[in-house]
py3Dmol code that shows the C-alpha trace and the ligand (Angstrom):
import py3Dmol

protein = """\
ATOM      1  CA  UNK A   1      77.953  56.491  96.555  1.00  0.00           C
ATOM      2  CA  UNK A   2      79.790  56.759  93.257  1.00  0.00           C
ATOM      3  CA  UNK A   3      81.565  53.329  91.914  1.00  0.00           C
ATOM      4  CA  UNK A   4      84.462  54.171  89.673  1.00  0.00           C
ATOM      5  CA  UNK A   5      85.505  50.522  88.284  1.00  0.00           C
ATOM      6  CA  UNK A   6      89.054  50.276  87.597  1.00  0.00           C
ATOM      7  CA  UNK A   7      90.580  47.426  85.682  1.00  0.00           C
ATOM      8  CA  UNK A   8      93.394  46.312  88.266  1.00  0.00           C
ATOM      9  CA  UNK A   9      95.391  47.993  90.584  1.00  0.00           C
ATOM     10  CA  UNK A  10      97.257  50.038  88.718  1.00  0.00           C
ATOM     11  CA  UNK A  11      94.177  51.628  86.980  1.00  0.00           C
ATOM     12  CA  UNK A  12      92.543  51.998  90.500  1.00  0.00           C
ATOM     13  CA  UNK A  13      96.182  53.450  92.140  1.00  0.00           C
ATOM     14  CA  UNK A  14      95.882  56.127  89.324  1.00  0.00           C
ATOM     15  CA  UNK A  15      92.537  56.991  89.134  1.00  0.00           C
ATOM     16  CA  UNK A  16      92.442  57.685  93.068  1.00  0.00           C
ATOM     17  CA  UNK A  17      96.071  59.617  92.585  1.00  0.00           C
ATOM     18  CA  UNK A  18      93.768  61.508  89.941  1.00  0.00           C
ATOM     19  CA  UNK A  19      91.345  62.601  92.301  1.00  0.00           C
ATOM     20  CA  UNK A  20      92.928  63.362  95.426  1.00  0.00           C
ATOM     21  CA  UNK A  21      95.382  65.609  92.676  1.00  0.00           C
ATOM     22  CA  UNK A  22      92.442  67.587  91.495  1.00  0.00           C
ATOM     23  CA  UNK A  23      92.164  68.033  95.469  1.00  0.00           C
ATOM     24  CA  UNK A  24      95.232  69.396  96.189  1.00  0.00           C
ATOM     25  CA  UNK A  25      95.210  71.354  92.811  1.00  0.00           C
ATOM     26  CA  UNK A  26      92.086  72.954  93.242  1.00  0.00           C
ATOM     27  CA  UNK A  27      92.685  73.841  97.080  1.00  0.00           C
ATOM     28  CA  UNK A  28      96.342  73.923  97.513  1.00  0.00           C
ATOM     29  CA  UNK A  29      95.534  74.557 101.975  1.00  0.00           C
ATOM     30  CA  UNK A  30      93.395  71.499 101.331  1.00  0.00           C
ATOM     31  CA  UNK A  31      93.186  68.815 104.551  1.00  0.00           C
ATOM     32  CA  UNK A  32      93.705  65.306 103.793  1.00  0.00           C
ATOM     33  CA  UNK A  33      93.065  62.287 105.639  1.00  0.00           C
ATOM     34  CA  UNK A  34      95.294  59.356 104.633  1.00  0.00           C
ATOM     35  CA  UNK A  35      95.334  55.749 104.932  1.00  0.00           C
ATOM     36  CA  UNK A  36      97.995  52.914 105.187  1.00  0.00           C
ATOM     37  CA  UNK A  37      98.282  49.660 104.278  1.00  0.00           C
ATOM     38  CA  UNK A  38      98.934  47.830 100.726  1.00  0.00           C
ATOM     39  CA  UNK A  39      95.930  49.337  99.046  1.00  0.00           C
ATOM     40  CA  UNK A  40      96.812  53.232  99.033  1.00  0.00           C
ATOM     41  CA  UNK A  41     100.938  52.539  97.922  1.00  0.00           C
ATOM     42  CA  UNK A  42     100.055  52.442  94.291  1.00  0.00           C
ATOM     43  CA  UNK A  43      98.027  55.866  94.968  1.00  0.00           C
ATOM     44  CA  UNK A  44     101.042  57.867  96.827  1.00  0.00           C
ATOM     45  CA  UNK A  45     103.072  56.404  93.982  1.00  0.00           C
ATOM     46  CA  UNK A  46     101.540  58.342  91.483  1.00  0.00           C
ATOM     47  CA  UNK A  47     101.127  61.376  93.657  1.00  0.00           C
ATOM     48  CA  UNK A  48     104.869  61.644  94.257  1.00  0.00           C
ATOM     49  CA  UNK A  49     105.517  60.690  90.092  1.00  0.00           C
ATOM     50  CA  UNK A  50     103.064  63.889  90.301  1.00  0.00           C
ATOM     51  CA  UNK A  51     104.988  66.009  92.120  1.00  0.00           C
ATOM     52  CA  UNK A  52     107.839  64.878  90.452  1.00  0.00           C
ATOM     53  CA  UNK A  53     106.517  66.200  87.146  1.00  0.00           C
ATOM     54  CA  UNK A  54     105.760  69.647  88.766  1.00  0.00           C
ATOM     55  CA  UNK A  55     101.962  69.165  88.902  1.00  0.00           C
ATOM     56  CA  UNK A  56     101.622  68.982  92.534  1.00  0.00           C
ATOM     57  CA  UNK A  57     102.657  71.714  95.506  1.00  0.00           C
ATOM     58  CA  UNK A  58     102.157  69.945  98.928  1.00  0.00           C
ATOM     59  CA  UNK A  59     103.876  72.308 100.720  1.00  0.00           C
ATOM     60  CA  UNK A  60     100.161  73.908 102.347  1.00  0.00           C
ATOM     61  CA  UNK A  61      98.696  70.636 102.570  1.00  0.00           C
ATOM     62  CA  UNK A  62      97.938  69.746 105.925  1.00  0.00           C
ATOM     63  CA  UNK A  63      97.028  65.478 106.828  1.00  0.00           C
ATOM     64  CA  UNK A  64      95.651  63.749 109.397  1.00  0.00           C
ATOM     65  CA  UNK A  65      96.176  59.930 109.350  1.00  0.00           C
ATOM     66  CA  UNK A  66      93.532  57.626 110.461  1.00  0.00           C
ATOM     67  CA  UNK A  67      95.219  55.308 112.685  1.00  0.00           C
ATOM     68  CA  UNK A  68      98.095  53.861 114.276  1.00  0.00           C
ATOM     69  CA  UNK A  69      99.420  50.792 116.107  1.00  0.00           C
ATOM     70  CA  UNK A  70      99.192  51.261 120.083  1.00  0.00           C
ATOM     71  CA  UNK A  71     102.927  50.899 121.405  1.00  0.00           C
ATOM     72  CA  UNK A  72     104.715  50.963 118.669  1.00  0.00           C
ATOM     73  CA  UNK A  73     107.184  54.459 118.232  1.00  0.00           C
ATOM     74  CA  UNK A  74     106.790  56.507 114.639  1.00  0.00           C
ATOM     75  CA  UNK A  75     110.652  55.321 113.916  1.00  0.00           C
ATOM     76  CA  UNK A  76     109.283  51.280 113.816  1.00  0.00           C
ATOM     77  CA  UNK A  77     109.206  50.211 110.357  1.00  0.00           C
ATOM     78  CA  UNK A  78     105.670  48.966 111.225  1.00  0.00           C
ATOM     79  CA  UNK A  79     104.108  51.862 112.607  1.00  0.00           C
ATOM     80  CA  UNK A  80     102.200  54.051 110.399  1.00  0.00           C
ATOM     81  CA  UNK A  81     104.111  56.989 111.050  1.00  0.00           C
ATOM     82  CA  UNK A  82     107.378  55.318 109.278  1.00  0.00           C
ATOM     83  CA  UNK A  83     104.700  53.835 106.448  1.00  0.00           C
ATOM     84  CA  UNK A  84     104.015  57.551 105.796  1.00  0.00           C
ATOM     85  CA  UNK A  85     107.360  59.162 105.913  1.00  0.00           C
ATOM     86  CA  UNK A  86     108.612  56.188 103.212  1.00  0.00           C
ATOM     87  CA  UNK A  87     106.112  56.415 100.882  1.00  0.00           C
ATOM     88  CA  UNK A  88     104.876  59.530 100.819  1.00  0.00           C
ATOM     89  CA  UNK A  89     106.018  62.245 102.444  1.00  0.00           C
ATOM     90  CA  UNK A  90     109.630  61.775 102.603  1.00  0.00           C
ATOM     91  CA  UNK A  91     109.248  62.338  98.424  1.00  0.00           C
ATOM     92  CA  UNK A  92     107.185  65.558  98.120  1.00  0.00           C
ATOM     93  CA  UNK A  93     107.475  68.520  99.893  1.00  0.00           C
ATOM     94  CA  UNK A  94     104.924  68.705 102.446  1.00  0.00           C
ATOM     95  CA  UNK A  95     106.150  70.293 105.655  1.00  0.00           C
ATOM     96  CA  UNK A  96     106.250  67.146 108.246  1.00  0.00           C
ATOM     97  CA  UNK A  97     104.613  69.887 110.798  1.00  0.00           C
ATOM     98  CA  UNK A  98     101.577  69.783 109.082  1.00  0.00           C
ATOM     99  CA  UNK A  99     101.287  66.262 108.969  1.00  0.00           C
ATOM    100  CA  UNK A 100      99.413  64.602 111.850  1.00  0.00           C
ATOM    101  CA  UNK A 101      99.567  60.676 112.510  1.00  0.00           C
ATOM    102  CA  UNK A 102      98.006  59.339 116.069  1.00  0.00           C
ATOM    103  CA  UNK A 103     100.934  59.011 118.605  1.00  0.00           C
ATOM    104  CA  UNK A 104     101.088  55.057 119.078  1.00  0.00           C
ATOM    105  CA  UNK A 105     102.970  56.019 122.405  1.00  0.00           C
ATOM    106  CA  UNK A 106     100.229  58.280 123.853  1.00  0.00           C
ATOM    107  CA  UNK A 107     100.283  58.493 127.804  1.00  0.00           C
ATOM    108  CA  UNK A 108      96.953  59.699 128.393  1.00  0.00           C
ATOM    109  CA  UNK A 109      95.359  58.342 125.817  1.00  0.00           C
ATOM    110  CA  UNK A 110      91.658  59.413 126.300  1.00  0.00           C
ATOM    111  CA  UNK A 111      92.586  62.882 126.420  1.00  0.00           C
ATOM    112  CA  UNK A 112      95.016  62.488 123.653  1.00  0.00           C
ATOM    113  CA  UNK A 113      92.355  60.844 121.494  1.00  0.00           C
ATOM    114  CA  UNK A 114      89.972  64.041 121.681  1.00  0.00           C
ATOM    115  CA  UNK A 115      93.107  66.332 121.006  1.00  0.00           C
ATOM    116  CA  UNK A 116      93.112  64.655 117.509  1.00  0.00           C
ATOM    117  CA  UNK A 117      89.695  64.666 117.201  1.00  0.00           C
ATOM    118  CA  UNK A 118      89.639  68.519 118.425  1.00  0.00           C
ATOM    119  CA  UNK A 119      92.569  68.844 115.975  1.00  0.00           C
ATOM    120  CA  UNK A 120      90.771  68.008 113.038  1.00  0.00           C
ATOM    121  CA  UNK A 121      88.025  69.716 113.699  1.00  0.00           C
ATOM    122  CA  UNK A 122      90.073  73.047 114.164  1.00  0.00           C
ATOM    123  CA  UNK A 123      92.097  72.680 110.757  1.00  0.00           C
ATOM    124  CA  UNK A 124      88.482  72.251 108.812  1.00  0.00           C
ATOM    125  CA  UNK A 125      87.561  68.555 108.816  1.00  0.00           C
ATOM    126  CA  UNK A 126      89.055  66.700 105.912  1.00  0.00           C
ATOM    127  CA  UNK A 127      88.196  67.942 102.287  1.00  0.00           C
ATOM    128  CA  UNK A 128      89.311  64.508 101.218  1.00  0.00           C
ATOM    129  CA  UNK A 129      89.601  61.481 103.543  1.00  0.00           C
ATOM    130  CA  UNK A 130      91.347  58.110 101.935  1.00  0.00           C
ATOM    131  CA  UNK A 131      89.923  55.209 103.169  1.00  0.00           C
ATOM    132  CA  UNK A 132      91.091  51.291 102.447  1.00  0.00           C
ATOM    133  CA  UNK A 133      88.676  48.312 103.571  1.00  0.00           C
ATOM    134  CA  UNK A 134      89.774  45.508 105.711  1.00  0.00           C
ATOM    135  CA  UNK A 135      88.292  42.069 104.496  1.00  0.00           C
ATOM    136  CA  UNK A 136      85.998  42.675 107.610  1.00  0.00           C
ATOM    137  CA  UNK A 137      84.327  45.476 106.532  1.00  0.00           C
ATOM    138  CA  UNK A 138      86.603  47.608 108.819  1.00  0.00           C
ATOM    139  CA  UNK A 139      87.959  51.194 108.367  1.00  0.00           C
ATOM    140  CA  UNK A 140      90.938  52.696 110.282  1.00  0.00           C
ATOM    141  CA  UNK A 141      90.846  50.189 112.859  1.00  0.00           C
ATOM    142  CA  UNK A 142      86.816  50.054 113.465  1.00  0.00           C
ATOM    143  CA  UNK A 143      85.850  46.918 113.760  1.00  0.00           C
ATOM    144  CA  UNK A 144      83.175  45.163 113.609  1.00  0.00           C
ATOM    145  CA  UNK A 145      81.313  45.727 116.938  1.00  0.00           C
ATOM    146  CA  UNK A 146      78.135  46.116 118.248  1.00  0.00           C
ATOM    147  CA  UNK A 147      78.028  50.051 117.482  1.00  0.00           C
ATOM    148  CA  UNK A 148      79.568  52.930 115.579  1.00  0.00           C
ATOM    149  CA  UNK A 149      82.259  54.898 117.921  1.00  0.00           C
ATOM    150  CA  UNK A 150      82.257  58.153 117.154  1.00  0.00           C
ATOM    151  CA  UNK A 151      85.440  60.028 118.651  1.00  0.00           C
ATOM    152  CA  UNK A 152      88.763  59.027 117.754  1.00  0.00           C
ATOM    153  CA  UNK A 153      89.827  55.939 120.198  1.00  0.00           C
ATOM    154  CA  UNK A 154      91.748  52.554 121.235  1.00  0.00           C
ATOM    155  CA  UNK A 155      90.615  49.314 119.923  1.00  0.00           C
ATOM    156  CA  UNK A 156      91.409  45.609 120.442  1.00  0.00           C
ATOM    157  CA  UNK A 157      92.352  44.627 116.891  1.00  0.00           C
ATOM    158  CA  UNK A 158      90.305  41.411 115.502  1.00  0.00           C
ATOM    159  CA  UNK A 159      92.058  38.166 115.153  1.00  0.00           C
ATOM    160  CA  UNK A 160      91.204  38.244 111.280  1.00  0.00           C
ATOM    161  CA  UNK A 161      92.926  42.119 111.671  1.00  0.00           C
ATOM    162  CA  UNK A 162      95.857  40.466 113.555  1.00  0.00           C
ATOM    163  CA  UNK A 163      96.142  37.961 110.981  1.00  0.00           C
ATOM    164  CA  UNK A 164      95.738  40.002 107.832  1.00  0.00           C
ATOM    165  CA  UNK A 165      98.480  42.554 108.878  1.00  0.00           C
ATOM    166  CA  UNK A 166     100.620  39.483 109.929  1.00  0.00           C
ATOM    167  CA  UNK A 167     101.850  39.470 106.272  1.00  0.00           C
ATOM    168  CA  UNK A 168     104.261  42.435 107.400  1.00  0.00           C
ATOM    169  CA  UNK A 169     105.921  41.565 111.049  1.00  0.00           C
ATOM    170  CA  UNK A 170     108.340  38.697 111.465  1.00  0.00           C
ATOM    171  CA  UNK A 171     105.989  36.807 113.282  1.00  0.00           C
ATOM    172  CA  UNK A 172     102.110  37.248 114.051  1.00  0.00           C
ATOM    173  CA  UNK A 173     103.146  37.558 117.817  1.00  0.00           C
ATOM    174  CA  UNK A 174     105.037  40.777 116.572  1.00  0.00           C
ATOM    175  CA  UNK A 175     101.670  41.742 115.721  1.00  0.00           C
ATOM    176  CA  UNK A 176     100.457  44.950 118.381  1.00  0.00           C
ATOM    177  CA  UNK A 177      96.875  43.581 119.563  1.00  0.00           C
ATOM    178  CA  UNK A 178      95.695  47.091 120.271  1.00  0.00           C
ATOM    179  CA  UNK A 179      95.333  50.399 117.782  1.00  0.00           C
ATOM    180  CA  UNK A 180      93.962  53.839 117.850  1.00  0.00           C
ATOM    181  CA  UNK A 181      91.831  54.566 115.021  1.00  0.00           C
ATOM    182  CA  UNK A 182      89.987  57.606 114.343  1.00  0.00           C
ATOM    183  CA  UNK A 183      86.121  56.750 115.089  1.00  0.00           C
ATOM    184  CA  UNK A 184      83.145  56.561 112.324  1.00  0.00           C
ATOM    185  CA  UNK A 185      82.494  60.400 113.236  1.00  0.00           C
ATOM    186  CA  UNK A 186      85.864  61.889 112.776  1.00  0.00           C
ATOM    187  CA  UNK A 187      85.817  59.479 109.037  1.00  0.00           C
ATOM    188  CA  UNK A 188      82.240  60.955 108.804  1.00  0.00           C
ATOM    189  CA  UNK A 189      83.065  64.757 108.743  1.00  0.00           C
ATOM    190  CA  UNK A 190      85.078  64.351 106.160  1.00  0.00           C
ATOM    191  CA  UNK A 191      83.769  66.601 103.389  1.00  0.00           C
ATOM    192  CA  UNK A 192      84.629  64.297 100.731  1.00  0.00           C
ATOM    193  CA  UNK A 193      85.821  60.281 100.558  1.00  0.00           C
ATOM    194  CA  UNK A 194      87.458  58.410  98.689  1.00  0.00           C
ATOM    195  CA  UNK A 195      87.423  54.381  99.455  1.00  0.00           C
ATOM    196  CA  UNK A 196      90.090  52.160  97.428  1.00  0.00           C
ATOM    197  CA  UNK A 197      89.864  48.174  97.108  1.00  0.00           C
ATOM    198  CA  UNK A 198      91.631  45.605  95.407  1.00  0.00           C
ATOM    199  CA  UNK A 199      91.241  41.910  95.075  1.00  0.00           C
ATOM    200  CA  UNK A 200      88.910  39.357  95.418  1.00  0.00           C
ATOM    201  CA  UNK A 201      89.872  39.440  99.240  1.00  0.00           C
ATOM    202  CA  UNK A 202      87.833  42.620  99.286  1.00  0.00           C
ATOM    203  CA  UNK A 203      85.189  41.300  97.500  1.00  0.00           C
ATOM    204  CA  UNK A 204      82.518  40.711 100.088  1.00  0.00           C
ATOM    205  CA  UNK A 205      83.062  43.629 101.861  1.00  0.00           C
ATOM    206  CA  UNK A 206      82.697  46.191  99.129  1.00  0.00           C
ATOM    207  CA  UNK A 207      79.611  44.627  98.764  1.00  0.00           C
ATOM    208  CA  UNK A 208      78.527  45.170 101.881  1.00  0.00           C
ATOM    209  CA  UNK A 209      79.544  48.325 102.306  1.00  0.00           C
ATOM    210  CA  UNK A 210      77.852  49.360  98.718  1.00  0.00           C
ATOM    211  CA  UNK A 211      74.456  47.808  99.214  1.00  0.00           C
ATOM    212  CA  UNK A 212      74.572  45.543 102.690  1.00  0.00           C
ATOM    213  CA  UNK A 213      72.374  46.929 105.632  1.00  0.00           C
ATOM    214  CA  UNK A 214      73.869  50.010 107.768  1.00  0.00           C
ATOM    215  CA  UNK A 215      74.791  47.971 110.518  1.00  0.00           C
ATOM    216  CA  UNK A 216      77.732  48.183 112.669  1.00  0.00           C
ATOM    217  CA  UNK A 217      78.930  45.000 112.085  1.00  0.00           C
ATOM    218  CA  UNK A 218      80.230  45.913 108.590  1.00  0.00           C
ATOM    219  CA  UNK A 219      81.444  49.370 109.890  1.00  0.00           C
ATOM    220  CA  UNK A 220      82.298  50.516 106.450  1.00  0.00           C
ATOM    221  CA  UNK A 221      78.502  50.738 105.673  1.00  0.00           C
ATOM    222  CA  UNK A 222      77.806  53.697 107.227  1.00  0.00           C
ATOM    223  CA  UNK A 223      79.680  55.308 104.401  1.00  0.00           C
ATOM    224  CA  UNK A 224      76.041  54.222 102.749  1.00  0.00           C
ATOM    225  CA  UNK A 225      74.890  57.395 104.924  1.00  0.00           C
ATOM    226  CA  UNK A 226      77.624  60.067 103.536  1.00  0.00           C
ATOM    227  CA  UNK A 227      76.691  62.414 100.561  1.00  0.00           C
ATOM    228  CA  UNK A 228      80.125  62.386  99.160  1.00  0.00           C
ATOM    229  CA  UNK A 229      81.680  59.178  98.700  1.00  0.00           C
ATOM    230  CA  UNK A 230      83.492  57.902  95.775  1.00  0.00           C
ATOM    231  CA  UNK A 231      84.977  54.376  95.461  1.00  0.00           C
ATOM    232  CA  UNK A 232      87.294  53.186  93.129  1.00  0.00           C
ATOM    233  CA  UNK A 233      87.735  49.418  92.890  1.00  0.00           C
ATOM    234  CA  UNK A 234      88.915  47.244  90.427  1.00  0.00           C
ATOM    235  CA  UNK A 235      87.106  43.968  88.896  1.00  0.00           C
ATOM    236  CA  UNK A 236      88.241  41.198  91.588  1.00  0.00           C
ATOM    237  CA  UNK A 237      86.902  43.767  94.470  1.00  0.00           C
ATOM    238  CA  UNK A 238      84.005  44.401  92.463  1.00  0.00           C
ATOM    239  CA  UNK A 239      82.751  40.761  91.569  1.00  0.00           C
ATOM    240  CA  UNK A 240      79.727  40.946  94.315  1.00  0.00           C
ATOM    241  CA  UNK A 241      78.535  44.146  93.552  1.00  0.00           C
ATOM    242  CA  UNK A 242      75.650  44.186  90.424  1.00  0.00           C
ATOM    243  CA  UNK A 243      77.376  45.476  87.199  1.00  0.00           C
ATOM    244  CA  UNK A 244      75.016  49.030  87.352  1.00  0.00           C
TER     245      UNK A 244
END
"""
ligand_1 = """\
16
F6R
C 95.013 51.695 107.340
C 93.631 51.422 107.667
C 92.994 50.102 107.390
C 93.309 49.572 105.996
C 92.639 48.235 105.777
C 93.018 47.643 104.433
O 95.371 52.999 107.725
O 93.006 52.268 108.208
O 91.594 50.240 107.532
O 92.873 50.495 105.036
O 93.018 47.338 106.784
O 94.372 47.321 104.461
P 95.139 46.863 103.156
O 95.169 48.055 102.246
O 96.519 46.489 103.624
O 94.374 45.729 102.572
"""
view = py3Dmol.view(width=600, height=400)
view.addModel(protein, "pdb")
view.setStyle({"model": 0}, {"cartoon": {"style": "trace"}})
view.addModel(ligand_1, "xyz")
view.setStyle({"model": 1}, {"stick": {}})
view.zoomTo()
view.show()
């Protein structure tokens, strides 16, 4: 694991930007798994000032999200879908086709789950996968559990998840209780990733994830076990983590 230390969160939204840039610069077809949540907004910020400025062409980029909230439709301003289309893609020109966010209103969901799983497997894994922490150690929606799920699949949300995201509904009962995440395999295959943190919030986790056992309780450890993971964090996320 690489640690890039950034100063705050605009150093860390711009340094990731930089990265996943030289991404899509260097492979314009490139695959890209993306995130949601505060953490990455700062990031598609700066790509779309990017694009803007005619140094980015998304417009071969194909992207897989990791996760979305069970029940919710991709036109609620809570569901990841609509999180995606605001702040990123709506503002560059990648072709909405080629971008790929778990259906929250999935039928069949087992079968639906390996589709996405069989999906990203078929357009090349992820050269890049964007991953935020949750305070628990989580990423997508894999919680802390007992073991690391591989496929993509539904999860009961934690009540420290529930309340965390609660920031954004009306009320925490508006929170959905249930998600579908892509598993620890699917985030595993990724050829490259890049983790993002911010705040002292994060602090314990990074650690964990950095230099805590490989356990499944702190899901974001197994990242330990990946050959190509960079994370960029800034001071307050950092504060648990030896200074090199
Ligand atoms: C979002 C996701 C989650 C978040 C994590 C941190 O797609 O997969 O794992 O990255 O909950 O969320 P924020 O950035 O809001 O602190």
């Amino acid at each position: 694991m690489r640690i890039i230390r950034a100063k705050d969160y605009d150093d860390m939204s711009r340094k990731a930007a930089n990265i996943i840039a030289a991404q899509v610069q260097l492979k314009p077809d490139c695959v890209l798994g993306l995130a949601t949540g505060s953490t990455p907004i700062g990031t598609y910020k700066n790509l779309v000032a990017a694009y803007e400025a005619g140094d980015l062409d998304f417009s071969e980029v194909k992207s897989y999200n990791l996760d979305e909230y069970r029940g919710l439709p991709g036109d609620h301003d809570q569901s990841y879908r609509y999180f995606m289309n605001v702040n990123l893609f709506d503002h560059v020109n990648i072709d909405k086709a080629n971008t790929h966010v778990p259906d929250g209103l999935m039928e069949d969901y087992e079968a639906a789950c390996a589709e996405y799983d069989a999906a990203v497997a078929a357009a090349g894994h992820q050269d890049l996968q964007l991953l935020g922490i949750g305070n628990n150690g989580h990423i997508g929606f894999n919680e802390p559990c007992d073991s690391f799920i591989v496929g993509t699949h539904c999860v009961d949300l934690t009540e420290s998840t529930i309340q965390a995201n609660s920031r954004l509904f009306d009320s925490i009962d508006d929170v959905p209780r249930q998600a579908y995440t892509m598993g620890i395999g699917t985030i595993m295959g990724a050829k490259m990733i890049l983790v993002i943190a911010n705040g002292d919030a994060k602090a314990q986790a990074v650690h964990d994830m950095c230099f805590g056992p490989v356990v499944p309780s702190c899901p974001a450890s197994i990242l330990q076990l990946h050959p190509n993971v960079v994370v960029v964090a800034d001071e307050a996320a950092l504060a648990l983590c030896p200074a090199e």
